[in-house]
C-alpha positions in Angstrom: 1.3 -4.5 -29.9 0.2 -1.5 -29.2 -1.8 1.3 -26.7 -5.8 0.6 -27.9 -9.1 1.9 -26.5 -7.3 5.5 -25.1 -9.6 8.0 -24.6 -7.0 10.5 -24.2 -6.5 12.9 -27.2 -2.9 12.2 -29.1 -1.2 14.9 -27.6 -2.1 13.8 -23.9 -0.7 10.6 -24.8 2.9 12.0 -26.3 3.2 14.4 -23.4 2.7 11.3 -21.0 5.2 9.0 -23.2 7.7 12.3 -22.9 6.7 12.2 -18.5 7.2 8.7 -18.9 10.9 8.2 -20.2 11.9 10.9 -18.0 10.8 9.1 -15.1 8.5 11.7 -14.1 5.9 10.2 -11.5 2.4 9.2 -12.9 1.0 11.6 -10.2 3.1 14.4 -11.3 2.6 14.3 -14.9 -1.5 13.9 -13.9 -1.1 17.1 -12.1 1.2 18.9 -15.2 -1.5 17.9 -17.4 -4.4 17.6 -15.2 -6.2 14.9 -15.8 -7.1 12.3 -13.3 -4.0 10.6 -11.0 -5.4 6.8 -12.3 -5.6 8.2 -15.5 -2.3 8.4 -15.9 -1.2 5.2 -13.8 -3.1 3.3 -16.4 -1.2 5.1 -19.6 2.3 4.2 -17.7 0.8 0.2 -17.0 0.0 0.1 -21.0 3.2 1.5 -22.0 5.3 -1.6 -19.4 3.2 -3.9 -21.2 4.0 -2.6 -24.9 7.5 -2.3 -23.4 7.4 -5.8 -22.2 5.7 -7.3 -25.2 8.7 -6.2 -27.0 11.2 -7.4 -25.2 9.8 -10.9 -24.9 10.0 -10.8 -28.9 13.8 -9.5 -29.0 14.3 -12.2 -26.2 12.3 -15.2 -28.4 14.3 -14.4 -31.7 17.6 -14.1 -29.6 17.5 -17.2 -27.8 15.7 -19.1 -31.1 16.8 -22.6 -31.4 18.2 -24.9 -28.4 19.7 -23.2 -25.6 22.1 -25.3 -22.9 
């Protein structure tokens, strides 16, 4: 999985991802790179979801087979 139908140009996005795992607020980063607040709430929703897809597939081959 990954981030589709982003209007943001590529180097938006990696500046975000970089806001992002320094837990920099979406609101904060929106103003560093000024673009719309929402904007960047909906970047840092996609990227939990690509985070969470991933997980959930570490967590399906970890546990794969019969658990007690």
């Amino acid at each position: 999985m990954k981030i589709t139908r982003c209007k943001l140009s590529k180097k938006v996005q990696r500046r975000l991802l970089e806001f992002f795992t320094a837990e920099v607020t979406a609101r904060t980063a929106a103003d560093l790179l000024d673009i719309q607040p929402n904007t960047a709430v909906l970047f840092d929703h996609k990227i939990r979801l690509v985070i969470d897809y991933h997980l959930s597939l570490e967590a399906d081959e970890l546990f794969d087979g019969e658990v007690e």
